[in-house]
N, C-alpha and C positions, 0 to 999 in steps of 0.2 A: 737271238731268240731260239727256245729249243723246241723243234715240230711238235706235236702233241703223237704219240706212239700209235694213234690208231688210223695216220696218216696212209695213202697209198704209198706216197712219192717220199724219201728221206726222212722217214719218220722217225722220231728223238733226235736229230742230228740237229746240231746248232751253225745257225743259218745267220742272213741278214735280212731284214725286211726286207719283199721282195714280191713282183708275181709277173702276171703274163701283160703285156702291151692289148689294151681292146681298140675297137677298131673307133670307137668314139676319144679317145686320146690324141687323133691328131687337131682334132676340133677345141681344143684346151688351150686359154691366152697363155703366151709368155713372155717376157722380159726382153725389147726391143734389141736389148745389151748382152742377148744369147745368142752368141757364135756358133749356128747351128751349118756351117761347113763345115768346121772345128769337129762337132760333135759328129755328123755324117762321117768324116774321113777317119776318126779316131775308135766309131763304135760299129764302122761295116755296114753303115745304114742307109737307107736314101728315105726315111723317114727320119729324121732328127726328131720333129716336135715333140714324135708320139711317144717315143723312150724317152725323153726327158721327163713328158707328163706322167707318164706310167710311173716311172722313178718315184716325184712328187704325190702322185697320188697313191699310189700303194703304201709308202711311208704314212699319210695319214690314214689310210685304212686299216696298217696294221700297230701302228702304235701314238696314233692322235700328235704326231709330227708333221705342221705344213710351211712348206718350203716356199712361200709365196709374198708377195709384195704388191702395196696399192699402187694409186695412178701414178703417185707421186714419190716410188720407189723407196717407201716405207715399211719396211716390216710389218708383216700383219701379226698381229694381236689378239689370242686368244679367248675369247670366253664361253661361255656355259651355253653359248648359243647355238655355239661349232659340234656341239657333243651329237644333238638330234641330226644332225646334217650328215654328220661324219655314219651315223649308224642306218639312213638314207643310202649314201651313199654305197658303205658294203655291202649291203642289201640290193645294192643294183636296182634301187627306186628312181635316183638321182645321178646325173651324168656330172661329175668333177667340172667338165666346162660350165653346165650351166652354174653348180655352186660358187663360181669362181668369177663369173660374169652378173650374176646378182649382187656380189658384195663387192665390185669392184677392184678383183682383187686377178691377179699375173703369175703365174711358177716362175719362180726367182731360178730362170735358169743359169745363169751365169754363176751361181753359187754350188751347183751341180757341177763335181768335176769328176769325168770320165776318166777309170784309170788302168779297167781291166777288162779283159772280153773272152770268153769260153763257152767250148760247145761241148754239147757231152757224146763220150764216145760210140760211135755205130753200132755197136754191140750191143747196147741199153735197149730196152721195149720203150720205153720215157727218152725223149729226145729233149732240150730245151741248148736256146742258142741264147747265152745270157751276158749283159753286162752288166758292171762294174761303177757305181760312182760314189764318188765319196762329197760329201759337205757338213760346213760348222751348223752346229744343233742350235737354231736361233735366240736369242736371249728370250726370257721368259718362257720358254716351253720344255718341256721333259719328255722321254719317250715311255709309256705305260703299255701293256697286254692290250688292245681292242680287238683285231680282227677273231679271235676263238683258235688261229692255226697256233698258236705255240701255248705251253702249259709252264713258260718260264722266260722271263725275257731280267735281262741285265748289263748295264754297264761294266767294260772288261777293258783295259789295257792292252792293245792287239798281245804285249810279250805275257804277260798272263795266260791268255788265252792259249797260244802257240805252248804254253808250259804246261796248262792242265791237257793241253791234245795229247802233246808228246808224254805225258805221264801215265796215258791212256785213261785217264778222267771225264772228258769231254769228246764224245764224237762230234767228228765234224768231215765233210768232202771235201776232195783234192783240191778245188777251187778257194774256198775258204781259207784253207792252209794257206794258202800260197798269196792271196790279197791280206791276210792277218801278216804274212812273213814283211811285205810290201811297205805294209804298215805302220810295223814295228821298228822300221829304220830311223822315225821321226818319232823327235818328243814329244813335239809340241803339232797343235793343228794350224796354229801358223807356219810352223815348218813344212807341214805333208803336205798342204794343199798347192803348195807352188809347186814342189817336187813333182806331187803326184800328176799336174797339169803340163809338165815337160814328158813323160814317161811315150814311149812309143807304144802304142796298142796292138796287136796283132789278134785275131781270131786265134786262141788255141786250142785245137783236140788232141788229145788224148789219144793216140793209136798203137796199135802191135804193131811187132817185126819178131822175127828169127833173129837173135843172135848169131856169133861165130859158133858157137857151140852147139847152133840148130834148136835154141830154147826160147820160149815165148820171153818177151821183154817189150816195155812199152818205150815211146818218146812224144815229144809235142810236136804236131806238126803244125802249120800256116793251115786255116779250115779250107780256104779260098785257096791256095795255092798248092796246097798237101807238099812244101818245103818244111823240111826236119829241120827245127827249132833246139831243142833240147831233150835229154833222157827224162822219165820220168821218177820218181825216188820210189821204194818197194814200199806199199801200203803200210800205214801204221795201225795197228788193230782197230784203235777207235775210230777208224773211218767207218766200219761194218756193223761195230758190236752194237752198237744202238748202249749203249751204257753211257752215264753223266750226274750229274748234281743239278 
């Protein structure tokens, strides 16, 4: 999705559906079969439920994607009924739990796989401690523009994506790059999602140091632990330019 330019926060930059955890999200059913110590130890949480739901429900807030299953751990089934609810819903008329306990209906959390976690650097006025999950896009449903935040939303190939960045076609943030790079190691989404369900998580920021040379230079540290991780690579234009298709 690409922000709509008259955004505060990452504006034009192409993004993943995505927002903030509210505090009525821990209150959201989920899938018996969600290994939410898994997801605690993997996403720095000691609210599992609520990033999972966030996850599920910000997906259907911003592009009429839900991630959810009935009593009888059956995929749920869209129709023209979900549309009023869903527009309830981002409106903050309607709490995701309650829609989701009217129709019988559970966050297919186990289908939510955690696979990344970053925090943004101390430096930033805008702070956000974000994760990362990835899951298959349920049969019969499609991801469309709803929420108003992006002025372009489309299916991309993570290596596509990674090639219009680095062409400097496509802004996007250091986080993006770097889960699209993740990505792009797999063909197929039966491939990535095991992969990406072994992956080790670590909180990473983004911080300065002094080089030998006495020059500003960044690396990833542990957010939690502030152990250096890795260097970080010198920005590529289109992270800033706000320029894209």
């Amino acid at each position: 999705m690409r922000r709509q330019r008259s955004m505060a926060f990452a504006a034009g930059m192409h993004v993943y559906p995505g927002g903030a955890v509210e505090a009525s999200d821990s209150r959201v059913p989920v899938t018996a079969t969600t290994d939410l110590a898994d997801v605690a130890h993997r996403l720095s949480t000691d609210d599992p439920v609520s990033v999972v739901a966030a996850a599920a429900r910000e997906t259907f807030e911003e592009c009429g994607v839900l991630i959810a299953v009935d009593e009888d751990g059956r995929p749920v089934v869209l129709d023209d009924s979900f549309e009023g609810e869903r527009e309830e819903l981002a409106a903050g008329r309607l709490l995701f739990a309650d829609l989701l306990n009217a129709r019988g209906l559970r966050v297919d959390g186990e289908a939510l796989v955690p696979f990344a976690h970053w925090v943004t650097p101390e430096a930033e006025e805008r702070r956000y401690d974000t994760r990362f999950l990835a899951a298959r896009l349920p049969d019969g449903q499609d991801a469309t523009e709803r929420g108003g935040e992006a002025d372009r939303v489309a299916w991309w190939r993570p290596a596509d994506a990674l090639a219009s960045f680095t062409a400097g076609e496509t802004a996007m943030l250091p986080p993006t790059v770097a889960t699209l790079a993740e990505l792009a190691q797999h063909a197929t989404v039966e491939a990535a999602l095991p992969r990406l369900r072994a992956l080790t998580v670590v909180p990473l920021l983004p911080a300065p140091y002094l080089d030998a040379d006495g020059a500003l230079a960044w690396h990833l540290v542990h957010d939690r632990t502030r152990e250096p991780i890795a260097p970080v690579a010198e920005p590529h234009a289109s992270e800033t330019d706000g320029v894209g298709p």
